[in-house]
Structures are given as structure tokens and as C-alpha cells.
TORMIFI-952295 format. One record per residue: residue in three letters; x, y, z of N, C-alpha, C in turn. Coordinates in nm, 3 decimals, decimal comma, padded with zeros to 5 digits. Example, Ala and Ser with C-alpha at 12.3 -4.5 7.8 and 13.67 -1.06 7.14 Angstrom:
+-----+---------+---------+---------+---------+---------+---------+---------+---------+---------+
!  aa !     n.u !     n.v !     n.w !    ca.u !    ca.v !    ca.w !     c.u !     c.v !     c.w !
+-----+---------+---------+---------+---------+---------+---------+---------+---------+---------+
! ala !  01,319 ! -00,569 !  00,780 !  01,230 ! -00,450 !  00,780 !  01,320 ! -00,330 !  00,780 !
! ser !  01,285 ! -00,225 !  00,708 !  01,367 ! -00,106 !  00,714 !  01,290 !  00,003 !  00,787 !
+-----+---------+---------+---------+---------+---------+---------+---------+---------+---------+
This chain:
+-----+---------+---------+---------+---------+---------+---------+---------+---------+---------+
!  aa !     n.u !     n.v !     n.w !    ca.u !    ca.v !    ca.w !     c.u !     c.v !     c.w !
+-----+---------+---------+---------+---------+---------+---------+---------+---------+---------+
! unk !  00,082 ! -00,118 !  00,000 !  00,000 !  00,000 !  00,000 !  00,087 !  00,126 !  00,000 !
! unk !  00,169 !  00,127 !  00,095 !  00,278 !  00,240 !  00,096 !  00,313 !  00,256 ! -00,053 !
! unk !  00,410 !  00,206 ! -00,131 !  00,453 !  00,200 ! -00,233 !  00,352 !  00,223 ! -00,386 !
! unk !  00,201 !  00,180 ! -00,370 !  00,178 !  00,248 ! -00,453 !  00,075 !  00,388 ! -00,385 !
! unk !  00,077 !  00,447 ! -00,271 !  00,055 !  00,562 ! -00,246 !  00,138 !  00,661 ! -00,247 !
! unk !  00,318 !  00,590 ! -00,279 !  00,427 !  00,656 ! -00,293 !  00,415 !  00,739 ! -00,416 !
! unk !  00,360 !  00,703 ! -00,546 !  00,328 !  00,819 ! -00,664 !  00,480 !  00,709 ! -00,739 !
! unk !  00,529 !  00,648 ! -00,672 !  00,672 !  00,618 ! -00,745 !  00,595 !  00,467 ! -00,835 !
! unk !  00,685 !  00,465 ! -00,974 !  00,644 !  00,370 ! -01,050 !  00,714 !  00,237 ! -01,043 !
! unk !  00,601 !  00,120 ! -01,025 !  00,665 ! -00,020 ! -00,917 !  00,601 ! -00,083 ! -01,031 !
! unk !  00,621 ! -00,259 ! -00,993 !  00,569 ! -00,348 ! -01,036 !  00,569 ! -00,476 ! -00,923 !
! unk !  00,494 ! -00,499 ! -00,889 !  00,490 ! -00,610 ! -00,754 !  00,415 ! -00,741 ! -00,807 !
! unk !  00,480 ! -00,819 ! -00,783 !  00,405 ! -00,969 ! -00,867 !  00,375 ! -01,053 ! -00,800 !
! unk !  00,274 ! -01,106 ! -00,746 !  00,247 ! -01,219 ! -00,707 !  00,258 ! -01,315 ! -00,736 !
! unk !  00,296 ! -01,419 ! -00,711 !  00,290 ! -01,605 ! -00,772 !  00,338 ! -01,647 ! -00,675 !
! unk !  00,302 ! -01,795 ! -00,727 !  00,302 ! -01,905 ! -00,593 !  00,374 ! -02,054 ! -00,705 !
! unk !  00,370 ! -02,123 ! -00,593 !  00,465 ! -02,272 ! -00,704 !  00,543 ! -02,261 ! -00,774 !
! unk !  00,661 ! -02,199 ! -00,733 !  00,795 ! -02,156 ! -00,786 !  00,884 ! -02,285 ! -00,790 !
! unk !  00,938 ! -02,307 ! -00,937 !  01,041 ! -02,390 ! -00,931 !  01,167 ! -02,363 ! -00,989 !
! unk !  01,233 ! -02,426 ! -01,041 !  01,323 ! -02,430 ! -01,079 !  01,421 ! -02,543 ! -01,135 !
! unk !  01,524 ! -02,575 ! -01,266 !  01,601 ! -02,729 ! -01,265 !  01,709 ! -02,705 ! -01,124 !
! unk !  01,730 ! -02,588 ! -01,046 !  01,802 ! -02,615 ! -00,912 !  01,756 ! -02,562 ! -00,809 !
! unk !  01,855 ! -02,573 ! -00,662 !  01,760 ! -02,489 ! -00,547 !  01,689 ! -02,587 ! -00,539 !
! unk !  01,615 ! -02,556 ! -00,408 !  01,484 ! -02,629 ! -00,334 !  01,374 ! -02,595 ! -00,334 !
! unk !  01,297 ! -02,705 ! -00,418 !  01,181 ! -02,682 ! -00,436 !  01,094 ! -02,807 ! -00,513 !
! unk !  01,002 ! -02,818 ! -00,532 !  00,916 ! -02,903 ! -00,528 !  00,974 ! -02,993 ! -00,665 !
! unk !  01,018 ! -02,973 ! -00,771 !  01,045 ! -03,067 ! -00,884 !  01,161 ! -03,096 ! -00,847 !
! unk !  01,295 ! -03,048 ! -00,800 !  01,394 ! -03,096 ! -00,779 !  01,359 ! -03,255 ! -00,667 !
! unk !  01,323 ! -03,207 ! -00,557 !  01,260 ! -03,316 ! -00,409 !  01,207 ! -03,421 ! -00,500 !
! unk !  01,088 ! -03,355 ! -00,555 !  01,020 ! -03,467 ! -00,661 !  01,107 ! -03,560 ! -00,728 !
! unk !  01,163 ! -03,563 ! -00,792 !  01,278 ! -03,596 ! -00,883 !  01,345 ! -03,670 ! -00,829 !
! unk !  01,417 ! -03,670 ! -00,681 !  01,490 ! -03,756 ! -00,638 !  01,466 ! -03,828 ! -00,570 !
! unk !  01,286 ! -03,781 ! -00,478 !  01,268 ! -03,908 ! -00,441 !  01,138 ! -04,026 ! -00,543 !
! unk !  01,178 ! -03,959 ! -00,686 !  01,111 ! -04,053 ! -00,791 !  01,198 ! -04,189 ! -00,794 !
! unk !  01,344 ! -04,105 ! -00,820 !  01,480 ! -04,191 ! -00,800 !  01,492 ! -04,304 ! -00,701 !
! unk !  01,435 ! -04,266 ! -00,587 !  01,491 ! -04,320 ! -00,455 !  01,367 ! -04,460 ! -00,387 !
! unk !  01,221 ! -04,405 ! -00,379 !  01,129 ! -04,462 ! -00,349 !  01,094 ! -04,566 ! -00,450 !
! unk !  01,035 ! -04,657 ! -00,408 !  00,945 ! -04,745 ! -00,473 !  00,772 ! -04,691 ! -00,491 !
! unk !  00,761 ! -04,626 ! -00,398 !  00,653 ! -04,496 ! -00,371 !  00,658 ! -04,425 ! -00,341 !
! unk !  00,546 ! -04,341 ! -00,394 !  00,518 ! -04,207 ! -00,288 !  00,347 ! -04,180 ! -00,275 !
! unk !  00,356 ! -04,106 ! -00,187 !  00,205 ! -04,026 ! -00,144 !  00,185 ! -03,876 ! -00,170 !
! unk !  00,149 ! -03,807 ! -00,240 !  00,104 ! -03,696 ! -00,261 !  00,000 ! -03,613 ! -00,267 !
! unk !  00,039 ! -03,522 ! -00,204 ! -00,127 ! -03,445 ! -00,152 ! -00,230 ! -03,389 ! -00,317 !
! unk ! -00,313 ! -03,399 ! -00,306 ! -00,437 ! -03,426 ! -00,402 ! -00,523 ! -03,321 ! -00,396 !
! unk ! -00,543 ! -03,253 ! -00,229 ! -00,651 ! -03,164 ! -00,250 ! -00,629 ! -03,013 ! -00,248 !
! unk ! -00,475 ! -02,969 ! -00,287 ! -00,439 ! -02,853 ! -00,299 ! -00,401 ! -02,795 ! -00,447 !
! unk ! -00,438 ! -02,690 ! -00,486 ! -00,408 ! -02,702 ! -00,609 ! -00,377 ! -02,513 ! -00,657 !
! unk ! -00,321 ! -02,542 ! -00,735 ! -00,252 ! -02,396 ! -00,802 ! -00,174 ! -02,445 ! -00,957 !
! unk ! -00,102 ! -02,327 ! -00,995 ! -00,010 ! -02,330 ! -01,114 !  00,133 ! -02,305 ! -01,047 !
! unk !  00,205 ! -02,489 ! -01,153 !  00,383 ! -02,465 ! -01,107 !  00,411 ! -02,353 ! -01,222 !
! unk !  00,483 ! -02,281 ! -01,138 !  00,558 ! -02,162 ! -01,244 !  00,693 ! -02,130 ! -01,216 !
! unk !  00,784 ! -02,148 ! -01,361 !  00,939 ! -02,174 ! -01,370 !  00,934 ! -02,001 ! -01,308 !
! unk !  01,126 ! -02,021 ! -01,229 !  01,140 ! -01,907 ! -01,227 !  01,194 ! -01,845 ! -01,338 !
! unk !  01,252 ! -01,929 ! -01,441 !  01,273 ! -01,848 ! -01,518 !  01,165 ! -01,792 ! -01,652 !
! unk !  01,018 ! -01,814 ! -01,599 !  00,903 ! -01,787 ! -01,657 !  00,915 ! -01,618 ! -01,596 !
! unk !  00,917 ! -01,639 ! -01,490 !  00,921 ! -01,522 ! -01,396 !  00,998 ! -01,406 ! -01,437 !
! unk !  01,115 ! -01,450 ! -01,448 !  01,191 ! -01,347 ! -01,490 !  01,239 ! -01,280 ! -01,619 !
! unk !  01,167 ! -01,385 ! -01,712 !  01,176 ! -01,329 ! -01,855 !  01,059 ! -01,232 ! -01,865 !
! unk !  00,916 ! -01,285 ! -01,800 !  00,799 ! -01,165 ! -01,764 !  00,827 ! -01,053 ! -01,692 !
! unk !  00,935 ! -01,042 ! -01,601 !  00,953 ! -00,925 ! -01,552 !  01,040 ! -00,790 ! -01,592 !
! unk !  01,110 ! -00,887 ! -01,717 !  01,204 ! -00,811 ! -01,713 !  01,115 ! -00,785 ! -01,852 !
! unk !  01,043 ! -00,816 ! -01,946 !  00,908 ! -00,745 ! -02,011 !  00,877 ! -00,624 ! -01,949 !
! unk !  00,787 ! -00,679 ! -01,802 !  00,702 ! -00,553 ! -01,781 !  00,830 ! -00,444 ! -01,755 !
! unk !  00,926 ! -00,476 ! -01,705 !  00,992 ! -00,371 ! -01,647 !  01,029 ! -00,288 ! -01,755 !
! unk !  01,044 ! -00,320 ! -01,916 !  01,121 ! -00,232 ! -02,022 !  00,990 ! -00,183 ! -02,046 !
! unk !  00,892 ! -00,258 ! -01,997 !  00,713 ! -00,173 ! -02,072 !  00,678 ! -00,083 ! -01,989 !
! unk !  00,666 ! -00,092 ! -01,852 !  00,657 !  00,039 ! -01,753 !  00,774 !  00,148 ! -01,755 !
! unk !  00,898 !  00,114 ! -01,768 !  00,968 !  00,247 ! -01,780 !  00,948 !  00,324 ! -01,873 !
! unk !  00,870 !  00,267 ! -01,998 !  00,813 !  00,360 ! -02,075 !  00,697 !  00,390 ! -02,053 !
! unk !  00,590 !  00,316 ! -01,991 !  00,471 !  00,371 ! -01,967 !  00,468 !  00,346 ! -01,855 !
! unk !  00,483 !  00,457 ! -01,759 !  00,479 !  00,446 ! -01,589 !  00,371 !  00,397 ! -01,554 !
! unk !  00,249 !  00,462 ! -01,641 !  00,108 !  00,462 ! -01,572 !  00,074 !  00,301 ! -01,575 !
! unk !  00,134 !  00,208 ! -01,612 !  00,129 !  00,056 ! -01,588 !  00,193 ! -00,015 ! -01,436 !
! unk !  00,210 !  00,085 ! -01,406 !  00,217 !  00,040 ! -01,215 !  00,141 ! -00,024 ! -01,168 !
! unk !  00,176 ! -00,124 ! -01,088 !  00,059 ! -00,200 ! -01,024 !  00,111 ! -00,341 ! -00,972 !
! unk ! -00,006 ! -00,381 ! -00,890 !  00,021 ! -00,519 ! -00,880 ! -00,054 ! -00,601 ! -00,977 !
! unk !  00,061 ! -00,732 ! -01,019 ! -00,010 ! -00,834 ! -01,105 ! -00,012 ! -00,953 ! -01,061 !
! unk ! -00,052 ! -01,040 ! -01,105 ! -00,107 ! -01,198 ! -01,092 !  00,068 ! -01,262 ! -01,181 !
! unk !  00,120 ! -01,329 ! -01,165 !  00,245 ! -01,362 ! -01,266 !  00,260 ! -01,471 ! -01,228 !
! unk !  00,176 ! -01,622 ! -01,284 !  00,180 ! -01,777 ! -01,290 !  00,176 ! -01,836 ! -01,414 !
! unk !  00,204 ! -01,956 ! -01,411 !  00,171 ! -02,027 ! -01,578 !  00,042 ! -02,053 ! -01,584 !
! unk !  00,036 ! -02,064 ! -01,712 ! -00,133 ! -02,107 ! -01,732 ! -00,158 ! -02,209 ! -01,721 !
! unk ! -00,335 ! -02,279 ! -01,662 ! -00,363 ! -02,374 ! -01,595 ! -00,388 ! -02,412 ! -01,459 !
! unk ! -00,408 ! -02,547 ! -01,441 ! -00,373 ! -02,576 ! -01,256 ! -00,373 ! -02,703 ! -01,291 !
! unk ! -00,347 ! -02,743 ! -01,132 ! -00,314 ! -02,881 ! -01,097 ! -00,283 ! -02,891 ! -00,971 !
! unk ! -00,278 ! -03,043 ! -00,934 ! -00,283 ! -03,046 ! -00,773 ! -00,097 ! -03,115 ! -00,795 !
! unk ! -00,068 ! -03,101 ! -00,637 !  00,066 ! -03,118 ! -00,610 !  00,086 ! -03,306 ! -00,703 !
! unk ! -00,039 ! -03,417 ! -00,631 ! -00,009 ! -03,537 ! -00,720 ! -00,034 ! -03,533 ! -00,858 !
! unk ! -00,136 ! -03,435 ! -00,944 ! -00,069 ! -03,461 ! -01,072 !  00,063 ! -03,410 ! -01,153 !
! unk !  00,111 ! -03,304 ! -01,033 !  00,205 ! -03,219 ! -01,095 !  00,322 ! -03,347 ! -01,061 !
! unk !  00,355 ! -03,433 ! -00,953 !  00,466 ! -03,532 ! -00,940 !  00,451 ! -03,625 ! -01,040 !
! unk !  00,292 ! -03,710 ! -01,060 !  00,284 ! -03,815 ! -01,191 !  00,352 ! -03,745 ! -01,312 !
! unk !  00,334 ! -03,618 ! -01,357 !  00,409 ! -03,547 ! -01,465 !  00,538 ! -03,538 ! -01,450 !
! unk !  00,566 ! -03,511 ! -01,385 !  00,744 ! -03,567 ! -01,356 !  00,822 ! -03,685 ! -01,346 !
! unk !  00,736 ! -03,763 ! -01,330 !  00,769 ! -03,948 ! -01,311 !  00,703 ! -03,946 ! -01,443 !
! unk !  00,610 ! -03,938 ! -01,505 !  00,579 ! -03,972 ! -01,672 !  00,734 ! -03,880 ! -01,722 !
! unk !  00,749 ! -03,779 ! -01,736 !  00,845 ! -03,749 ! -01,823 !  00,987 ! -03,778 ! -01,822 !
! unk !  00,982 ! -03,853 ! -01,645 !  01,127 ! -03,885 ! -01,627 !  01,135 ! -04,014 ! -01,717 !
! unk !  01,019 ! -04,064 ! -01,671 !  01,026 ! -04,211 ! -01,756 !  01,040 ! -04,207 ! -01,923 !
! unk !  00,946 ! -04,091 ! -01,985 !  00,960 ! -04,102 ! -02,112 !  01,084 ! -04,046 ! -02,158 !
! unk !  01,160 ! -03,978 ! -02,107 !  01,338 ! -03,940 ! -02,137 !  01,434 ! -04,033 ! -02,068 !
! unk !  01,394 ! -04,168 ! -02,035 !  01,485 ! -04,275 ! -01,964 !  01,588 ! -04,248 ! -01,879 !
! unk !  01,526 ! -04,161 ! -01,787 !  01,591 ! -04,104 ! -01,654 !  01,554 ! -04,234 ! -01,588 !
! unk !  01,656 ! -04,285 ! -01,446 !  01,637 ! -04,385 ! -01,361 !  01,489 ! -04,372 ! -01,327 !
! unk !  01,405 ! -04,437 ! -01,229 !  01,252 ! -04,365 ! -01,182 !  01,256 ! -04,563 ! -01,104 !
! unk !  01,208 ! -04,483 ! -00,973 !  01,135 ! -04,642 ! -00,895 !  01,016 ! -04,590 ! -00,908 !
! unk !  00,967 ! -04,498 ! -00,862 !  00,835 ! -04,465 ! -00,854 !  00,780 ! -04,383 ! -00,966 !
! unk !  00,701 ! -04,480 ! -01,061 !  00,643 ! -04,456 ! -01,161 !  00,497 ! -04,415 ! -01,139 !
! unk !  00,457 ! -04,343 ! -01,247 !  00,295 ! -04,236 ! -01,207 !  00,252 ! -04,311 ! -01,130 !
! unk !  00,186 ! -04,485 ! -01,204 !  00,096 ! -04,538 ! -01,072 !  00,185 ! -04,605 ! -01,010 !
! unk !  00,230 ! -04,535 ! -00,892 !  00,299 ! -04,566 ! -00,784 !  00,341 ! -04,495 ! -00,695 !
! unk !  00,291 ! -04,324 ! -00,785 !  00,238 ! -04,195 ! -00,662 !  00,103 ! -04,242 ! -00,647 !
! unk !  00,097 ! -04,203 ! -00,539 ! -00,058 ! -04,216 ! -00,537 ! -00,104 ! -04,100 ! -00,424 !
! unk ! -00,241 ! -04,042 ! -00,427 ! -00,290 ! -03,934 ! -00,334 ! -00,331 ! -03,951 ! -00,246 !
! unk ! -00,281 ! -03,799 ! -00,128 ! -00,318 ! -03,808 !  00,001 ! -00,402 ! -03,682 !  00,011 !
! unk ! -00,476 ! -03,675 !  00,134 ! -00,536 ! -03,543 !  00,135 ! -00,428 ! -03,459 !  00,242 !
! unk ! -00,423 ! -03,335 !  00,308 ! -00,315 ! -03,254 !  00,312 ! -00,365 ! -03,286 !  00,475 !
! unk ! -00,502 ! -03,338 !  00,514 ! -00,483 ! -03,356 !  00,623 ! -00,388 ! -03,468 !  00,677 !
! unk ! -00,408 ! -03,544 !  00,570 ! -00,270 ! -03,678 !  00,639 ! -00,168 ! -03,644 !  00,591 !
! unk ! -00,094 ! -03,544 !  00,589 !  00,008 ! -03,505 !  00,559 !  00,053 ! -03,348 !  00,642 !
! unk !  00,034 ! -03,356 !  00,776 !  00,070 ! -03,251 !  00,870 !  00,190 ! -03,164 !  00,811 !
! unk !  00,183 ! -03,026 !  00,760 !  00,342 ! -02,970 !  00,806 !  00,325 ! -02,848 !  00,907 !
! unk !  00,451 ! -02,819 !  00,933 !  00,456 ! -02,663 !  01,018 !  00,369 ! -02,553 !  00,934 !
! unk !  00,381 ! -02,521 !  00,790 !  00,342 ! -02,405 !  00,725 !  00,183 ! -02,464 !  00,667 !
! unk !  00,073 ! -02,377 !  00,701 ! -00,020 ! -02,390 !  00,656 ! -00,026 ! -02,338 !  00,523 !
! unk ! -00,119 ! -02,458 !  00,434 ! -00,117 ! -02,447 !  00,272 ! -00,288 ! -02,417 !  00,211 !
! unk ! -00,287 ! -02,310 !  00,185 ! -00,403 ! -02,318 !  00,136 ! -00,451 ! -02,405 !  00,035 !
! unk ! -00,583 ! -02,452 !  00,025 ! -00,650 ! -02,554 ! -00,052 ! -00,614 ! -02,500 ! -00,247 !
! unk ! -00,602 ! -02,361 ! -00,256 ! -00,660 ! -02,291 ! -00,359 ! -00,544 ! -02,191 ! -00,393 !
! unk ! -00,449 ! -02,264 ! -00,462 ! -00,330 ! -02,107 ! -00,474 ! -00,329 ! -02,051 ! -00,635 !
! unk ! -00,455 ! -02,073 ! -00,668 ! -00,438 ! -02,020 ! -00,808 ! -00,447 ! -01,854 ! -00,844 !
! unk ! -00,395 ! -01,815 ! -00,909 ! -00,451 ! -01,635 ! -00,982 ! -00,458 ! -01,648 ! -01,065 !
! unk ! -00,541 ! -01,549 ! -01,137 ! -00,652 ! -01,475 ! -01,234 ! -00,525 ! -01,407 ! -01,281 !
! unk ! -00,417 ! -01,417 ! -01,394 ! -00,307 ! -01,346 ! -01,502 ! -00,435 ! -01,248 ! -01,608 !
! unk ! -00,517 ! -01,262 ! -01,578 ! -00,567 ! -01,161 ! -01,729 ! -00,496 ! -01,008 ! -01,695 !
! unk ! -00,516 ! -00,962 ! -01,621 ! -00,471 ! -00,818 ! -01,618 ! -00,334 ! -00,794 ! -01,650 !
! unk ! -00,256 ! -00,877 ! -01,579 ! -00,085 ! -00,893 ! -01,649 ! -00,075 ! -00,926 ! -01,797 !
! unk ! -00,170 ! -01,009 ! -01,849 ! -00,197 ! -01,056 ! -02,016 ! -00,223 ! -00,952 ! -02,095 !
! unk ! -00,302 ! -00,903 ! -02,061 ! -00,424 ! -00,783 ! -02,078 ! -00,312 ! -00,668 ! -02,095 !
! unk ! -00,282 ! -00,616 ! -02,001 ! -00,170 ! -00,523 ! -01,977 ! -00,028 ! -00,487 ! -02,037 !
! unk !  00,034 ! -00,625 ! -02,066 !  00,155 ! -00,616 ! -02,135 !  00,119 ! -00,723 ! -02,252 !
! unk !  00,079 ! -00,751 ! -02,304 !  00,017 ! -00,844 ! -02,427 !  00,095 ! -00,925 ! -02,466 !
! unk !  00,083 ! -01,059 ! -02,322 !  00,146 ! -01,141 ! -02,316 !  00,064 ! -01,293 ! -02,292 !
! unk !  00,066 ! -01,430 ! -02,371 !  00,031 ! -01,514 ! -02,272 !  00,055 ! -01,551 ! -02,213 !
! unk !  00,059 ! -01,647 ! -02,084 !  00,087 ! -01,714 ! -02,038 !  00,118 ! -01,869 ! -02,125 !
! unk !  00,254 ! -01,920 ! -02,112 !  00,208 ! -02,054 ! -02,133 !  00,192 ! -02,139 ! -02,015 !
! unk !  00,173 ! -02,258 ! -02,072 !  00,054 ! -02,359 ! -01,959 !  00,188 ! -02,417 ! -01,879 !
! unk !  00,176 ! -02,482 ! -01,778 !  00,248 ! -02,517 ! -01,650 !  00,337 ! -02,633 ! -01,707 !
! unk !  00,271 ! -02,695 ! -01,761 !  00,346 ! -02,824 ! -01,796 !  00,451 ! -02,811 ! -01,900 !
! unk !  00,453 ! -02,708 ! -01,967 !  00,575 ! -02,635 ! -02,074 !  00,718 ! -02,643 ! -01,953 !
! unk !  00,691 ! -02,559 ! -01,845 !  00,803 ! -02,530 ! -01,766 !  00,831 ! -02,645 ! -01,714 !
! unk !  00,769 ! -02,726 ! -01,692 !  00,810 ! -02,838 ! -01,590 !  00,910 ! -02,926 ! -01,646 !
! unk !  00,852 ! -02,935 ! -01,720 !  00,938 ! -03,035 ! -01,895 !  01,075 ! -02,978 ! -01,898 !
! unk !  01,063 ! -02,817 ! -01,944 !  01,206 ! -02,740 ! -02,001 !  01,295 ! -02,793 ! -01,881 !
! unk !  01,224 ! -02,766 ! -01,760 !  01,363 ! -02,763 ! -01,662 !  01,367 ! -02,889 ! -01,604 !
! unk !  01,297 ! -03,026 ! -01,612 !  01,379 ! -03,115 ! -01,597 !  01,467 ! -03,169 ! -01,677 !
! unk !  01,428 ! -03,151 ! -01,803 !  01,535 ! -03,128 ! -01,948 !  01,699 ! -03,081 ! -01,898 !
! unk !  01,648 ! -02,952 ! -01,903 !  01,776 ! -02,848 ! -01,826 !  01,866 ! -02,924 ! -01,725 !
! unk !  01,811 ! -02,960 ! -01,641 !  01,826 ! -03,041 ! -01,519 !  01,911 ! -03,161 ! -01,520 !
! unk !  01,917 ! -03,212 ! -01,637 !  01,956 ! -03,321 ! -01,683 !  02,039 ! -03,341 ! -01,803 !
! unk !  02,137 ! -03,227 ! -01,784 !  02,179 ! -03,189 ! -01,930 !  02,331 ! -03,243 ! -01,863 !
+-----+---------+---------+---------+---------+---------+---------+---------+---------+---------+
């Protein structure tokens, strides 16, 4: 609120399900314990869009050459891939693609299988629902989004180079 009552020209982005082919985070973990388990359990009833960071930062550094020319595009935006999915179909997509690029894999799609988030206690509470509404960021800098499963692919690719 401060910052845009400041009059100064910002861009503040929201997103959630950040990954990456390194660092910690949900496809890397995924990935190794695809490697490692004979199974897994994955939560089912939470759901949002995975979005690469480097989705992130090729969009930002967009808006940022598009607002320094047009200030009056200040604001906060929505900045995720397009789509959704819950945390277990986003791991079966990673065990399908590990498998279809003949990466090692014990735990193949059917062999995740879903949990609900109540049997799966952590410290940080997860909301059921982490999706956003990108039209105004689309809308705004006349951009699409591509869909979730584009990024997931590139950077276990990457990942594995």
C-alpha cells in the first residue's frame, strides 16, 4: 500500500509454485525421491499453477522495459503459468516425463498415489486454492501465459543436461 501511495512507478508480482532445474523446491525433491522410493504419497486436494522461475523473470524483465516507458502501468499483477493442478498430478508429470526421457525412476505415475493434506501434517499452513486470475498482467503487457506443464518439462530437461 505504501509504495503504490508513494506516486513512485513499481511493479509487484504475485505467484506461488515456484520452481526451478536447481535450489529447493518441489520438482527438484520430486525428482529424487522418484529416484529413490518405490513410492510415494502426494497431496491431491491442494491445487494452483507450477511456475518456472525463469518464466518469472523473462515476464519481468518485459514488464519492467514496458513500464519504464509507460509508468502509468504500475501496479500489482497476478504472474503464474497457465492452468492448474494439484501437487499429485504435478509429481505423476514428472515421473511420466522422467520415464519417457529414460531417466532412472522407482516410482512410476501409478505408484504416486494421493493423500489429502490432512494426512500429511506440516509446520506451514497451505491453502486448498493457490491459483490467480493473469488476465490483467496478459491484458496489460500483451502477453500469454504458457501452460504449466511447458516449464516443468524445459527444466527437468535443463536439469539433466
Amino acid at each position: 500500500l505504501a509504495v503504490q501511495q508513494s506516486g513512485c512507478a513499481h511493479l509487484i508480482f504475485r505467484t506461488s509454485w515456484v520452481f526451478a532445474p536447481r535450489g529447493k523446491n518441489f520438482l527438484v525433491t520430486m525428482q529424487k525421491l522418484i529416484q529413490e522410493r518405490d513410492s510415494l504419497g502426494i497431496v491431491d486436494d491442494q491445487i494452483g499453477a507450477p511456475t518456472s522461475a525463469e518464466l518469472i523473470a523473462d515476464l519481468s524483465a518485459h514488464a519492467l522495459v514496458k513500464t519504464r516507458v509507460q509508468p502509468e502501468l504500475s501496479g500489482i499483477y497476478h504472474l503464474v503459468s497457465q492452468g492448474q493442478t494439484s501437487w499429485y498430478d504435478y509429481a505423476r508429470l514428472i515421473s511420466a516425463s522422467m520415464v519417457q526421457a529414460g531417466m532412472p525412476v522407482k516410482a512410476h505415475p501409478d505408484q504416486i498415489s494421493p493423500v489429502a493434506t490432512s494426512d500429511y501434517p506440516t509446520a506451514a499452513k497451505r491453502p486448498l486454492n493457490s491459483r490467480l486470475n493473469t488476465g490483467k498482467f496478459q491484458t496489460t503487457f500483451d502477453l500469454n501465459m504458457p501452460d504449466w506443464q511447458e516449464g516443468v518439462i524445459r527444466a527437468l530437461v535443463e536439469r539433466n543436461l
